[in-house]
C-alpha positions in Angstrom: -3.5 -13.2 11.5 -1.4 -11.9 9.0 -0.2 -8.1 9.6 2.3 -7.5 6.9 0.2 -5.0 4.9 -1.6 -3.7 7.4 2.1 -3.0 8.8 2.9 -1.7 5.2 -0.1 0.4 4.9 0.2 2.4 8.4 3.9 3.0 7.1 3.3 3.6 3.7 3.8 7.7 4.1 7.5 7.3 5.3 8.2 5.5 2.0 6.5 7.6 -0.3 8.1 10.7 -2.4 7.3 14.5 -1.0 4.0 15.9 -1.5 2.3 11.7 -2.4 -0.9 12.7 -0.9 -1.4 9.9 1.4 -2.8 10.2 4.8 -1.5 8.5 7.5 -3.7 5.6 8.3 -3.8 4.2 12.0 -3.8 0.3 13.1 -7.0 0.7 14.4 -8.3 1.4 10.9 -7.6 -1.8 10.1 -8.8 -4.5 12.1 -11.9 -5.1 9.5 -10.6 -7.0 6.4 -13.0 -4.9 4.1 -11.3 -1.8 5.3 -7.8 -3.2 4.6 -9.0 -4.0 1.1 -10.0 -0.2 0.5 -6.7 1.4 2.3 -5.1 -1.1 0.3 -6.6 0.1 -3.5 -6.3 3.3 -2.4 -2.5 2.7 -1.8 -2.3 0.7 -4.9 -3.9 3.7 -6.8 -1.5 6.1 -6.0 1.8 3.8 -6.6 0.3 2.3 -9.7 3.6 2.4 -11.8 1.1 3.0 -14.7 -0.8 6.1 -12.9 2.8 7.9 -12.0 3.9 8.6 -15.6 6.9 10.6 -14.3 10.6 11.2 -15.2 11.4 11.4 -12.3 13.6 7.9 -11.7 13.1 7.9 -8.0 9.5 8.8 -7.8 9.1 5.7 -9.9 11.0 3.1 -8.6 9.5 4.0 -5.1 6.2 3.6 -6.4 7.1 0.7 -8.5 8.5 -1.0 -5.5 5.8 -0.2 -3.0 3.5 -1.4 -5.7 5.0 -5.0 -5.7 5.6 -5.1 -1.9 1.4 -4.0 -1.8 0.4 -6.4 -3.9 2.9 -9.6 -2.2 1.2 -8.8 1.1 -2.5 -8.6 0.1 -2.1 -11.7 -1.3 -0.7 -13.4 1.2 -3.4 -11.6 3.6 -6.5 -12.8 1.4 -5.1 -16.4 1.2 -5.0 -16.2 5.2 -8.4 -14.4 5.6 -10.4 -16.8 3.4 -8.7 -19.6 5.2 
């Protein structure tokens, strides 16, 4: 079983900017793949780099960044759960 993005979503709130809004979601959250598919567009929802619209330059290359890193690992987590 893949963890990455589980791994990534239980972490996501040390990455994030101040005040991001994201509660801190526990491994044992996780162990059902539909729930990692709603923490995970949850996540994806609040690091969307089109959502942030900021000038802030490191609000958005943290969210841009935790966008991609989201999105790499989900992937590679549905390949492995359909398999």
């Amino acid at each position: 079983m893949n963890n990455h993005v589980r791994v990534l979503l239980c972490t996501l709130d040390n990455i994030l900017w101040p005040n991001h809004g994201w509660e801190r979601v526990g491994m044992d959250k996780l162990s059902d793949p539909q729930q990692v598919k709603k923490y995970y567009r949850k996540a994806t929802m609040l690091c969307h780099p089109d959502k942030i619209g900021e000038s802030d330059p490191d609000k958005v290359y943290i969210a841009n960044r935790g966008f991609a890193a989201l999105t790499e690992a989900y992937n590679v987590f549905k390949v492995r759960d359909e398999s």
